[in-house]
C-alpha positions as CSV (number, residue, x, y, z in Angstrom):
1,X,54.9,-10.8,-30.7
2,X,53.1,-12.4,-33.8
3,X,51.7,-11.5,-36.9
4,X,48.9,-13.4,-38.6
5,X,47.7,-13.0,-42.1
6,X,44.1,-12.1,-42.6
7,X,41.5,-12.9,-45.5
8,X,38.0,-12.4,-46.5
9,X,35.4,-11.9,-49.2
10,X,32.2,-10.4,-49.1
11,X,29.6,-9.9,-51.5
12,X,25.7,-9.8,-51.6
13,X,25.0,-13.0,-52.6
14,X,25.7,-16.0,-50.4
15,X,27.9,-18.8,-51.7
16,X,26.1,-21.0,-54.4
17,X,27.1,-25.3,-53.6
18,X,29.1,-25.2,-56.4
19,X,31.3,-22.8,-54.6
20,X,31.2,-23.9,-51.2
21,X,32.8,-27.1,-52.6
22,X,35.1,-25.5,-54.7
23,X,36.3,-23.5,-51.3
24,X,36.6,-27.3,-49.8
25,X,38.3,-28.1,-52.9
26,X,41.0,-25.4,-52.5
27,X,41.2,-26.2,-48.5
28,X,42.2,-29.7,-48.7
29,X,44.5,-29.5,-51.8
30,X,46.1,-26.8,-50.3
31,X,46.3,-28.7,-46.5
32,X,47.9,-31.7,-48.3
33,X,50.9,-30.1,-49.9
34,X,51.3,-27.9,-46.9
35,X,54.6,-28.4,-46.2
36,X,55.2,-27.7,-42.3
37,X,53.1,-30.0,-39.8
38,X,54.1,-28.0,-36.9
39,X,52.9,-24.6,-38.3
40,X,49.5,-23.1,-38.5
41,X,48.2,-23.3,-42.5
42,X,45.7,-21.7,-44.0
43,X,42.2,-21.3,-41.2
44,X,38.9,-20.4,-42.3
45,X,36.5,-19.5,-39.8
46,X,32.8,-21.4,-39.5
47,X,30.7,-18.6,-40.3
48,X,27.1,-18.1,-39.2
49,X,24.7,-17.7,-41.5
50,X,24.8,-13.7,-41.0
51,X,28.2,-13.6,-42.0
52,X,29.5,-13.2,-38.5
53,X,27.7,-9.9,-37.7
54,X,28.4,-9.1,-41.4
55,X,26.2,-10.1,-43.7
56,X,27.8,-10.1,-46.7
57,X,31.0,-12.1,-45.9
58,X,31.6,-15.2,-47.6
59,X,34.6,-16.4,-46.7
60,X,37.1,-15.0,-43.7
61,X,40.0,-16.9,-41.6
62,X,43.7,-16.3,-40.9
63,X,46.9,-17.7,-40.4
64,X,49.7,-17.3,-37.6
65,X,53.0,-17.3,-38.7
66,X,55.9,-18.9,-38.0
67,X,58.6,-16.0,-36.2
68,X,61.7,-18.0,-38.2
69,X,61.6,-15.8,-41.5
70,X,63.2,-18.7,-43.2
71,X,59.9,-20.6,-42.0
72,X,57.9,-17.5,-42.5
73,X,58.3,-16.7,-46.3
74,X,57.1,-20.1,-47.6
75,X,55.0,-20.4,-45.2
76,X,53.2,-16.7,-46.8
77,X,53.6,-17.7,-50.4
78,X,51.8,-21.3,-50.1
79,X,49.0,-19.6,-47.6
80,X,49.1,-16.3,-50.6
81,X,48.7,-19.4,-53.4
82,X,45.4,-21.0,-51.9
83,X,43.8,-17.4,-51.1
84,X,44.3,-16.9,-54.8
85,X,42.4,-20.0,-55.8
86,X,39.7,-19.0,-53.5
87,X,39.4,-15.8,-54.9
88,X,39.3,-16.9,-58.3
89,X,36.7,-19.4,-57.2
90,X,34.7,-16.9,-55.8
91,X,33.7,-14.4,-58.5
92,X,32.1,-10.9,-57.7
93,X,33.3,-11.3,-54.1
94,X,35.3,-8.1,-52.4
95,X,38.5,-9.6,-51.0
96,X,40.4,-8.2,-47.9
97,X,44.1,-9.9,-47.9
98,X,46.3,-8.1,-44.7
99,X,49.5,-9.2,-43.0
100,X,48.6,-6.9,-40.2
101,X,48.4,-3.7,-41.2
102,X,49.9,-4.1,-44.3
103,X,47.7,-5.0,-47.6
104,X,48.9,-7.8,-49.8
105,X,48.3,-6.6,-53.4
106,X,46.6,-8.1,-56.1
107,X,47.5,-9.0,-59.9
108,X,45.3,-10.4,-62.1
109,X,47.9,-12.7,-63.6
110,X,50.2,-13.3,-60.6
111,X,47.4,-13.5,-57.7
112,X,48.4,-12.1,-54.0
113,X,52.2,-11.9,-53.3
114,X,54.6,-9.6,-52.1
């Protein structure tokens, strides 16, 4: 059985250039220092323009995880660390963060983590 962490942000307006590179920005920075080749990193879907049957979403993708826990839990905190860059990248956006069923909270100061 796996689990897969989930993200996305929605909000009326569509991403401005600016932030569409500063979503590429976050990407590759954070697929560079990732630091397991053999596991799956953070994903972001290709969205169609109507959000994917939902208009307002922005941004959405997830990530498998590894079933080692000692893989697992870095694995989580780098994938946690790059959703938080793209949410602060992304102002105004409504952001959905779920390791299954279970929401990852948000801090202002310390991002999503458990």
């Amino acid at each position: 059985m796996s689990v897969s962490l989930y993200y996305s942000a929605a909000r009326a307006l569509p991403l401005t250039a600016a932030e569409a590179s500063a979503v590429a920005r976050v990407t590759a920075a954070h697929l560079a220092s990732f630091p397991y080749r053999d596991e799956e990193s953070l994903y972001l879907y290709d969205l169609p323009e109507d959000g994917g049957g939902e208009p307002e979403r922005i941004v959405a993708g997830s990530t498998k995880l590894p079933l080692d826990p000692d893989r697992a839990m870095p694995v989580i905190t780098h994938v946690l660390a790059a959703v938080t860059a793209l949410r602060r990248a992304l102002p105004g956006a409504r952001w959905h963060v779920h390791l299954d069923d279970l929401d990852v909270p948000w801090d202002e100061h310390g991002g999503y983590a458990f």
